[in-house]
Residue frames as a rotation matrix with the C-alpha (Angstrom) as fourth column:
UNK 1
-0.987 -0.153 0.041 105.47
0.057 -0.586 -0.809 96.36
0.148 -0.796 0.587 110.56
UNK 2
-0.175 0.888 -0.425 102.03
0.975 0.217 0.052 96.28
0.139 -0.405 -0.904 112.28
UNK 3
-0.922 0.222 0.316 99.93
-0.210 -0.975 0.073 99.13
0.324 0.001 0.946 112.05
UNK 4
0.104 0.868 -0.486 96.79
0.608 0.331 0.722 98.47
0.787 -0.370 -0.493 114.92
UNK 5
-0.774 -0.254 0.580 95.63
-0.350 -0.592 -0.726 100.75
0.528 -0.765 0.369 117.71
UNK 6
-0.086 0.805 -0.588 93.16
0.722 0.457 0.519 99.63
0.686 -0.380 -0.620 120.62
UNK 7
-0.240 0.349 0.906 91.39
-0.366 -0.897 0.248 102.44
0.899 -0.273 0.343 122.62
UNK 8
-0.393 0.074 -0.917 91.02
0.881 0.318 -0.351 101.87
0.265 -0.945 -0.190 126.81
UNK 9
0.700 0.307 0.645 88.79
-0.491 -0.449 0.747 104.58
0.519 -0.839 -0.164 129.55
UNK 10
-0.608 -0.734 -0.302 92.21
0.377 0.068 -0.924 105.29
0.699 -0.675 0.235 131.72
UNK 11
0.498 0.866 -0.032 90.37
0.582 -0.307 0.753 105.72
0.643 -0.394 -0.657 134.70
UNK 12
-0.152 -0.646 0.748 91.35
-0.104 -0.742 -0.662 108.60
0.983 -0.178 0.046 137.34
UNK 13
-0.833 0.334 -0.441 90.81
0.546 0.631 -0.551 108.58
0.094 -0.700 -0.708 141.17
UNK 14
-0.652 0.697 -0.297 87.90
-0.542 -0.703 -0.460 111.13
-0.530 -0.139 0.837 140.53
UNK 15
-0.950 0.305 -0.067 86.16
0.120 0.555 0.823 108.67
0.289 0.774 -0.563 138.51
UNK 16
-0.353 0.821 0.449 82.50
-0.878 -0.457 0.145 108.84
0.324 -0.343 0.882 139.14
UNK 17
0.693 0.321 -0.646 81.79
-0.276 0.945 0.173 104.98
0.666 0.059 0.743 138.64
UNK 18
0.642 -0.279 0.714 84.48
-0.687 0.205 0.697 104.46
-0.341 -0.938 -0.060 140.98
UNK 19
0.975 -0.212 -0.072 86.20
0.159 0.885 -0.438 101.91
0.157 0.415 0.896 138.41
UNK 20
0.576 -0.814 0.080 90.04
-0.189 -0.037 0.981 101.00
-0.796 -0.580 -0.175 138.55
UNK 21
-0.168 -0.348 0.923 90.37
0.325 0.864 0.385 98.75
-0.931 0.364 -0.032 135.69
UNK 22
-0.841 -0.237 -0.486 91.00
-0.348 -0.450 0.822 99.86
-0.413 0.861 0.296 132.12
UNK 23
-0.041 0.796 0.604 87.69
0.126 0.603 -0.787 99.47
-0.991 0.044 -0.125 130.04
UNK 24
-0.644 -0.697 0.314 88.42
0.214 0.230 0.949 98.86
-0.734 0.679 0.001 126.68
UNK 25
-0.242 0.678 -0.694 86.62
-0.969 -0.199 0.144 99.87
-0.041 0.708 0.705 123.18
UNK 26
0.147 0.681 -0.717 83.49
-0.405 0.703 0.584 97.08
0.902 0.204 0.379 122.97
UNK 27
-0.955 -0.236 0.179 83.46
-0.197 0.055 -0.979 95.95
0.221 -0.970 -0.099 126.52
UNK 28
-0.269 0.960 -0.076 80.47
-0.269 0.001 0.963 94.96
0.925 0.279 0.259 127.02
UNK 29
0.454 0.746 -0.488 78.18
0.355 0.350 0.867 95.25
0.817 -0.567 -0.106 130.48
UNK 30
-0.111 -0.463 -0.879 80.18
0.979 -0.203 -0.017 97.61
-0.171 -0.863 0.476 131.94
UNK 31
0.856 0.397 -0.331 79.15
0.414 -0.910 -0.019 101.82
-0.309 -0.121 -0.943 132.95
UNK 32
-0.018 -0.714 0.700 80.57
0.838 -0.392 -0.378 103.89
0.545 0.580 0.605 130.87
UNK 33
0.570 -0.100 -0.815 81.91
0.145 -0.965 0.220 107.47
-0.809 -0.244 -0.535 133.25
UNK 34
0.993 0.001 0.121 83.82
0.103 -0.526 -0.844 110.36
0.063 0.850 -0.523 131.66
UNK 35
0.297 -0.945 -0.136 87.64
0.047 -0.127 0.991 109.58
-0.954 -0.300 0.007 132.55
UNK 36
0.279 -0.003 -0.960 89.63
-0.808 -0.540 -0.233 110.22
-0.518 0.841 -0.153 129.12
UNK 37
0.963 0.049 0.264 90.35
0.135 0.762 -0.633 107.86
-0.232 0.645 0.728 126.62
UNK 38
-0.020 -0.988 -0.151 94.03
-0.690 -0.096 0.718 106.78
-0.724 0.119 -0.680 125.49
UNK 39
0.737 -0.156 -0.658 95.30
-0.497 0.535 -0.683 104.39
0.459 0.830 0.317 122.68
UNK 40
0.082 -0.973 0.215 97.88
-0.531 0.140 0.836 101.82
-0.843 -0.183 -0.506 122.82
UNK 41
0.954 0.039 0.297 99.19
0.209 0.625 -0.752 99.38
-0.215 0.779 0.588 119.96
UNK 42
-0.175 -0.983 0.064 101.58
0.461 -0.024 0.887 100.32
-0.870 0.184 0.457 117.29
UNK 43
0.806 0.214 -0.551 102.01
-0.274 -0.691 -0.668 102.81
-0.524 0.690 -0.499 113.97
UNK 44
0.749 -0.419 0.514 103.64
0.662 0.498 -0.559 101.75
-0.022 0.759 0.651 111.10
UNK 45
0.466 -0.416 0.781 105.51
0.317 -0.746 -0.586 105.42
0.826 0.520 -0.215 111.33
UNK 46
0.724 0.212 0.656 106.12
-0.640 -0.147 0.754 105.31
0.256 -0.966 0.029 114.88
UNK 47
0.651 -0.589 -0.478 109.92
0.352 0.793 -0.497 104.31
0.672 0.156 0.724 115.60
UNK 48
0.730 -0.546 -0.410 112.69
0.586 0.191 0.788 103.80
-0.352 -0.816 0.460 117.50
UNK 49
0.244 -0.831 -0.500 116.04
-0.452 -0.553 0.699 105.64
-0.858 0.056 -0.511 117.01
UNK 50
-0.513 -0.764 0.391 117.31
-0.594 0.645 0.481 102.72
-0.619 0.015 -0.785 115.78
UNK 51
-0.385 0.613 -0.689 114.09
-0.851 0.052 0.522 102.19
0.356 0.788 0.502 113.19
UNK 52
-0.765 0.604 -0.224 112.55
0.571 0.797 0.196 99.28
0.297 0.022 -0.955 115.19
UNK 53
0.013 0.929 0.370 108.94
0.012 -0.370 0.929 100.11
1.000 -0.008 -0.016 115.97
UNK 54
-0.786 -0.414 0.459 108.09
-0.224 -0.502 -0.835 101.58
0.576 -0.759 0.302 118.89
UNK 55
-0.366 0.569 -0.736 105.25
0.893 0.437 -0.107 100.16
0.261 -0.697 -0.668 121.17
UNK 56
-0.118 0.477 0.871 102.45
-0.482 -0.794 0.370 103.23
0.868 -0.376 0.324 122.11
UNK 57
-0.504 0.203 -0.840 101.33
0.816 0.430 -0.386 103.12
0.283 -0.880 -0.383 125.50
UNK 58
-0.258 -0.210 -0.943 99.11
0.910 -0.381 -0.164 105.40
-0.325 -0.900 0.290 126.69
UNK 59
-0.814 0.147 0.563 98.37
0.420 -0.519 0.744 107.76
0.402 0.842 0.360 123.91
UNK 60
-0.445 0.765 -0.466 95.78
0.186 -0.430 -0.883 110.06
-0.876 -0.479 0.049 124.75
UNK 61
-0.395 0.164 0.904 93.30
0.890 0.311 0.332 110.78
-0.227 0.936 -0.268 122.52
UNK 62
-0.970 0.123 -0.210 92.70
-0.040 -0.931 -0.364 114.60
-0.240 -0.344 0.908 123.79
UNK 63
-0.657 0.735 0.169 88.77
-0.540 -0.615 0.575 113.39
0.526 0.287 0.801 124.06
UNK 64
-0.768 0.377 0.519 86.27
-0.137 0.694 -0.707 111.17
-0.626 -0.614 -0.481 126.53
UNK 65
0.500 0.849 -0.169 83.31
-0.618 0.213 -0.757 110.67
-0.607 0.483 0.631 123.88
UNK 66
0.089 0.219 0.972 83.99
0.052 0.973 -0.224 107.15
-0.995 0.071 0.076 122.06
UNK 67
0.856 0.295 0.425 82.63
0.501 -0.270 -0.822 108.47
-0.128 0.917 -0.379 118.41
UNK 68
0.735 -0.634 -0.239 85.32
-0.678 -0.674 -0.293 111.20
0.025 0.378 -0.926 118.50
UNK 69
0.133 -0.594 0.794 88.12
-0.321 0.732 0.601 108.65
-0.938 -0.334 -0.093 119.94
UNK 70
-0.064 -0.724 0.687 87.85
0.128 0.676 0.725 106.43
-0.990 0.134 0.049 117.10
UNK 71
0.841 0.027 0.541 87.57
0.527 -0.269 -0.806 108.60
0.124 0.963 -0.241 114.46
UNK 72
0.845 -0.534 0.015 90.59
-0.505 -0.789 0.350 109.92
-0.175 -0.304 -0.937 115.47
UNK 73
-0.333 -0.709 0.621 92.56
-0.169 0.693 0.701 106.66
-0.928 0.128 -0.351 116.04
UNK 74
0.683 0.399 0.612 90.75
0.471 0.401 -0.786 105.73
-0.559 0.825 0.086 112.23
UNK 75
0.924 -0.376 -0.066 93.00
-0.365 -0.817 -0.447 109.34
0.114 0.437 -0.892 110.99
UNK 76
0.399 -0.732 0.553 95.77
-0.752 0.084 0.653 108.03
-0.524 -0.676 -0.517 112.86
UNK 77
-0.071 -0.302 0.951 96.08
-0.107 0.950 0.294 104.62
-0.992 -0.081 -0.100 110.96
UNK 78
0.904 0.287 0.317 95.50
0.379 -0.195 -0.905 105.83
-0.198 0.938 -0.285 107.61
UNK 79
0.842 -0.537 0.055 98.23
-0.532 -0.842 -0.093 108.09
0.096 0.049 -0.994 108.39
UNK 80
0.649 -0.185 -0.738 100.16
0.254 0.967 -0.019 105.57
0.717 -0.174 0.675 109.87
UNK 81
-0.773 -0.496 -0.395 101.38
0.629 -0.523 -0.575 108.28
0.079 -0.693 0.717 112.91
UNK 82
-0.241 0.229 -0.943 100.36
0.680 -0.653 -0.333 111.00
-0.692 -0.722 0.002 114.79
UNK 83
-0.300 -0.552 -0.778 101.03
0.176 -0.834 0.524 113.12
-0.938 0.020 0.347 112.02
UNK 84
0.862 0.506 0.024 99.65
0.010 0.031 -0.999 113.90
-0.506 0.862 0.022 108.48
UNK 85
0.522 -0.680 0.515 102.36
0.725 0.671 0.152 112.21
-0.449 0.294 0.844 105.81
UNK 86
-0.220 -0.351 -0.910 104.75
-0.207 -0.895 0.395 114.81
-0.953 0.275 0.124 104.25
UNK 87
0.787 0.410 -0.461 104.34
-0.418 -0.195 -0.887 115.88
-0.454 0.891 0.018 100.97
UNK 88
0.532 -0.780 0.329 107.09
0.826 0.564 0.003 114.40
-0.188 0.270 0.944 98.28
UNK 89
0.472 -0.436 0.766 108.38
0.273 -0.754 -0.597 117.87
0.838 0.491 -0.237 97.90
UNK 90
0.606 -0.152 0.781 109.23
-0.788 -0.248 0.563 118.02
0.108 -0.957 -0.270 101.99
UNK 91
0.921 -0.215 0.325 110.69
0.110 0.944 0.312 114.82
-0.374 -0.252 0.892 101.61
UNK 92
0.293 -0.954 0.064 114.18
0.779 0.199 -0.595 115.68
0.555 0.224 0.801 99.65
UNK 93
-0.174 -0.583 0.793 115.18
-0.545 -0.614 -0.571 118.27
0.820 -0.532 -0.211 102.77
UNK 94
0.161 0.000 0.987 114.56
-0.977 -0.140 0.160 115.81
0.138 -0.990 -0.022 105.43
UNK 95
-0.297 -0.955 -0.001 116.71
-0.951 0.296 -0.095 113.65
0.091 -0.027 -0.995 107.47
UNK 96
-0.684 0.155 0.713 113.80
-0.545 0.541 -0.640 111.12
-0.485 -0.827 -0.286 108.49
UNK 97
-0.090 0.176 -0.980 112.99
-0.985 0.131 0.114 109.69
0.148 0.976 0.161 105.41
UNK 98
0.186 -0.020 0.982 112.37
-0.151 0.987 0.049 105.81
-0.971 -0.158 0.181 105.52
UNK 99
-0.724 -0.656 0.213 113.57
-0.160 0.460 0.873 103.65
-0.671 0.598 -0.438 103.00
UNK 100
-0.147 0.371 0.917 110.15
0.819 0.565 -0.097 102.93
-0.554 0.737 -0.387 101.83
UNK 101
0.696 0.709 -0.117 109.38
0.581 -0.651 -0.490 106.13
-0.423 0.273 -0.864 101.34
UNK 102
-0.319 -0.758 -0.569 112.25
-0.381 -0.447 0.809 106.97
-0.868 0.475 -0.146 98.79
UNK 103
-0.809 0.114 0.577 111.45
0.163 0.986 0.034 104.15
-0.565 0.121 -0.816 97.23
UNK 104
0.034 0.800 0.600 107.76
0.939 0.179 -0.293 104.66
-0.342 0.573 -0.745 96.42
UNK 105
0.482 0.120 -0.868 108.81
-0.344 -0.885 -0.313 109.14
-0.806 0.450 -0.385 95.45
UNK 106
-0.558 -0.798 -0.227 111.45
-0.344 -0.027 0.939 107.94
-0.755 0.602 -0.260 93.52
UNK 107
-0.881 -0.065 0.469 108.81
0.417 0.364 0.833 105.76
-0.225 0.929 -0.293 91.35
UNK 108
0.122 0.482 -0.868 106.34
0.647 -0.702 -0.299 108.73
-0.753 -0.525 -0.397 91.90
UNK 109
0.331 0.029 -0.943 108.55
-0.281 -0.951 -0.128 110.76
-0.901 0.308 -0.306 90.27
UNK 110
-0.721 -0.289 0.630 109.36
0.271 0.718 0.640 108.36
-0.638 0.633 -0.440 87.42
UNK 111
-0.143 0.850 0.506 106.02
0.959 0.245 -0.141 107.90
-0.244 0.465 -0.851 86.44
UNK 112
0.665 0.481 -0.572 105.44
0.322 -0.875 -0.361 111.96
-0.674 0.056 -0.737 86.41
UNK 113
0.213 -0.533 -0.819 108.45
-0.540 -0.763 0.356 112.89
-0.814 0.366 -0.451 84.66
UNK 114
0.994 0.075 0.075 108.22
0.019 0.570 -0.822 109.92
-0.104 0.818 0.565 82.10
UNK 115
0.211 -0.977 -0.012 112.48
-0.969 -0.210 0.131 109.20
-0.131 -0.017 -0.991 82.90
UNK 116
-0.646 -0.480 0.594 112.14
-0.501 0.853 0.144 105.71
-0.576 -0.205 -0.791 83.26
UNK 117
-0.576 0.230 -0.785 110.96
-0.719 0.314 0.620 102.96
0.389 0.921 -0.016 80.70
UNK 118
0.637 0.617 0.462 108.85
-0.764 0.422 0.488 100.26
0.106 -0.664 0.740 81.35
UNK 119
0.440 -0.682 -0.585 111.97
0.798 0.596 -0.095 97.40
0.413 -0.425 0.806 81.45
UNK 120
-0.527 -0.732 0.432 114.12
-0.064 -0.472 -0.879 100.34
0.848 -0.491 0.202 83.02
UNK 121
0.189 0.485 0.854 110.66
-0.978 0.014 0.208 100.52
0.088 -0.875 0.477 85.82
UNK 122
0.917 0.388 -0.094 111.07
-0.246 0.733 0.634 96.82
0.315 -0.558 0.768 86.08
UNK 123
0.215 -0.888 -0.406 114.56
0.402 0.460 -0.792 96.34
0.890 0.007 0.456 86.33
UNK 124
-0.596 -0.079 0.799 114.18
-0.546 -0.690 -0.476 99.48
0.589 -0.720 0.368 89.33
UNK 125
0.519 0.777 0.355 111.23
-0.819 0.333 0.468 97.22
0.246 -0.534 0.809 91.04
UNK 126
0.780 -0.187 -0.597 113.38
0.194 0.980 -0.054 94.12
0.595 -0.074 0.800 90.98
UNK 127
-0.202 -0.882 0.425 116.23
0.224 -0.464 -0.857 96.40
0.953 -0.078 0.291 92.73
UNK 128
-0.242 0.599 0.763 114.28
-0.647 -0.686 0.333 98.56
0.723 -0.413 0.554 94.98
UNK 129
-0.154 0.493 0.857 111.92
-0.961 -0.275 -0.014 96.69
0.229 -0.826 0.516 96.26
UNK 130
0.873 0.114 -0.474 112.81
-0.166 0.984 -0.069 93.07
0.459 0.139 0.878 95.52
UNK 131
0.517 -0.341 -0.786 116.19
0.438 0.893 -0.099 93.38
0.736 -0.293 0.611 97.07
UNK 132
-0.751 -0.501 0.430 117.16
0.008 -0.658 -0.753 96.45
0.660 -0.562 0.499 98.65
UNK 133
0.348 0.875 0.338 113.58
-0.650 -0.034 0.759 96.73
0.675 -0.484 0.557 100.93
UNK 134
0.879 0.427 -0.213 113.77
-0.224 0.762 0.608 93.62
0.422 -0.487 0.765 102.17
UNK 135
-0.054 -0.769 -0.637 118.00
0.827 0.323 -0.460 93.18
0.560 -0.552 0.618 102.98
UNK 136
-0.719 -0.238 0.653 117.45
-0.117 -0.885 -0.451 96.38
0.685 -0.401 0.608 104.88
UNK 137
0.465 0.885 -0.009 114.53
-0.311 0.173 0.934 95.20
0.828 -0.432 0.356 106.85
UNK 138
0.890 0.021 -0.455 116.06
0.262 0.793 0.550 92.49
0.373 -0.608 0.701 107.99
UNK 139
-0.303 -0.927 -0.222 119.26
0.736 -0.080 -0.672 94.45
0.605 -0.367 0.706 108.75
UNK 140
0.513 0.507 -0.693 117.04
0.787 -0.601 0.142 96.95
-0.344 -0.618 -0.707 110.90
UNK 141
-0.830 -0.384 -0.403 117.57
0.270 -0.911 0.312 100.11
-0.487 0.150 0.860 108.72
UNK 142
0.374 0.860 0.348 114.42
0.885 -0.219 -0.411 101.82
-0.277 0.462 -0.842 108.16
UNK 143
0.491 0.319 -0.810 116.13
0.055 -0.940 -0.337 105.42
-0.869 0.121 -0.479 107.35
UNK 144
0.753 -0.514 0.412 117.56
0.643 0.708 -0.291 106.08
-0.142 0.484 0.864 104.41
UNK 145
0.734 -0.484 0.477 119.77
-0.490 -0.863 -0.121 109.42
0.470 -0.145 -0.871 105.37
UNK 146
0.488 -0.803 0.343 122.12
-0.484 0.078 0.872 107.04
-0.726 -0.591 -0.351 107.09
UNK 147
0.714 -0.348 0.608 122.70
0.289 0.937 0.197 105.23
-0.638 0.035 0.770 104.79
UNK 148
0.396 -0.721 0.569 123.96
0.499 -0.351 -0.792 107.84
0.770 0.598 0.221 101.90
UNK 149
0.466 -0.474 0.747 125.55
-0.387 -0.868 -0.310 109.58
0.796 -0.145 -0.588 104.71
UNK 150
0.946 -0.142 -0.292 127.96
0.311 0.653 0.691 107.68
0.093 -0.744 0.662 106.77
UNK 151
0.625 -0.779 -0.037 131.44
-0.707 -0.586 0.396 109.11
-0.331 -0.221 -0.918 108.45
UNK 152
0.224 -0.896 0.385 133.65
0.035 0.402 0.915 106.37
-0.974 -0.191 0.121 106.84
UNK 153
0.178 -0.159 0.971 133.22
0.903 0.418 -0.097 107.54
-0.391 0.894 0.218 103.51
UNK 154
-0.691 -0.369 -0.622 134.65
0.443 -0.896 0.039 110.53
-0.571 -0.249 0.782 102.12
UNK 155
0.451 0.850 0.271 131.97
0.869 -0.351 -0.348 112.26
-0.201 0.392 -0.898 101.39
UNK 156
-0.699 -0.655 0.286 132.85
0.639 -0.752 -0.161 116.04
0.320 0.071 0.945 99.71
UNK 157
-0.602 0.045 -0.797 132.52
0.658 -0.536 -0.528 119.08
-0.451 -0.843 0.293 101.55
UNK 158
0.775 0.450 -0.444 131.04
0.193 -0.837 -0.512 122.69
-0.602 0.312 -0.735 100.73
UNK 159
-0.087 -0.984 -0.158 135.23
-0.315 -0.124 0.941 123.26
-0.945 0.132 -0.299 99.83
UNK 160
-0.429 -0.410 0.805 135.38
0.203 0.824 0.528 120.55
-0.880 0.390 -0.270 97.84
UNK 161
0.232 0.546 0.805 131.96
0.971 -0.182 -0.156 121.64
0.062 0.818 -0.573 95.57
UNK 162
0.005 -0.177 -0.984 133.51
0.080 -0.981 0.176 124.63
-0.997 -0.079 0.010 95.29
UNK 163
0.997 -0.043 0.059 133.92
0.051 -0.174 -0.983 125.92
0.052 0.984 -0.171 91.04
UNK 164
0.172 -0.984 -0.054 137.66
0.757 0.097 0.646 125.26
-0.630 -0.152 0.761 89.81
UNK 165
0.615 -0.101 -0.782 139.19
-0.347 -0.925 -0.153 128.22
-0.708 0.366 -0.604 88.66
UNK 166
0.905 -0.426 -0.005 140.91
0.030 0.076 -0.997 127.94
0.425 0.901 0.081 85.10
UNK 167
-0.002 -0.992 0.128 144.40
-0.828 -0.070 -0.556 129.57
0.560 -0.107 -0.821 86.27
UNK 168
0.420 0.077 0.904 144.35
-0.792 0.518 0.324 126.75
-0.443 -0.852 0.279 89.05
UNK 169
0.890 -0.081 0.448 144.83
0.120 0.991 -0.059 123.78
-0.439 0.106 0.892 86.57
UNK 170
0.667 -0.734 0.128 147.85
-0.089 -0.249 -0.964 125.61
0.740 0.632 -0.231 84.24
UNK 171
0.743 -0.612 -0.271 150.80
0.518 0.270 0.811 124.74
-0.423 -0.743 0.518 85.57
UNK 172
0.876 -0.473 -0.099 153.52
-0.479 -0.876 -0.054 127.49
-0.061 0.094 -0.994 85.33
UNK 173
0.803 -0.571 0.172 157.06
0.494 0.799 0.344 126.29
-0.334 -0.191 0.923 84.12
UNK 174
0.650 -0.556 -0.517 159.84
-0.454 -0.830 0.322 128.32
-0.609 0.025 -0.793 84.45
């Protein structure tokens, strides 16, 4: 997935320079006026429903000074979204998890809780991210909430994890 943003001066019809035409970061020999700046490209976190990447367009950058702009888009691509990444402790209550990012808590939390050997960590790397990553790529499934949750399997209920009560299992014979 491609993680690249390019900055444009969307001009308005108030422009001062009078310009029409999108003037891109480095341009060169053309008047800079103050219409706002915007982004387009693509973010590595930035998806479709359906987990294919989504195409910015347009992005504002809520500033008209250059310097701010692309220290902004710089935050942005580090992040790889709009957004500052969640912590790994926000990550096991939410539904919008990506595959990779199970993946790299899961050996996160390996490495912190000393659970996994070092053939048990390689046998999990050769799994993981040698064959599950990559057949999911290519089957376009970047979340991974669909995948343990899906309506043709019986999943159990609240009911179901309910506690079994002793008298329940004795069968009574008259």
């Amino acid at each position: 997935m491609r993680n690249e943003l390019r900055l444009y001066r969307k001009h308005t019809p108030a422009c001062v320079r009078g310009l029409k035409k999108p003037v891109f970061d480095g341009d060169l020999g053309v008047s800079d006026c103050q219409c706002p700046i915007n982004a387009i490209g693509y973010l590595k976190r930035v998806v479709n429903p359906d987990g294919t990447q989504k195409r910015i367009q347009h992005k504002s950058v809520d500033t008209k000074d250059w310097q701010v702009a692309r220290q902004t888009t710089e935050q942005w691509l580090l992040w790889e979204g709009f957004a500052e990444p969640l912590k790994d402790e926000d990550l096991v209550s939410r539904h919008d998890v990506t595959i990779d990012q199970a993946v790299s808590f899961f050996f996160r939390y390996s490495a912190e809780t000393h659970t996994k050997g070092d053939s048990a960590r390689e046998k999990y790397e050769v799994l993981l991210n040698g064959r599950m990553k990559p057949f999911f790529t290519k089957k376009k499934k970047l979340f991974i909430r669909p995948l343990l949750f899906t309506s043709d399997l019986p999943w159990p209920t609240e009911i179901d994890l309910q506690p079994i009560q002793r008298d329940a299992l004795t069968v009574k014979t008259n």
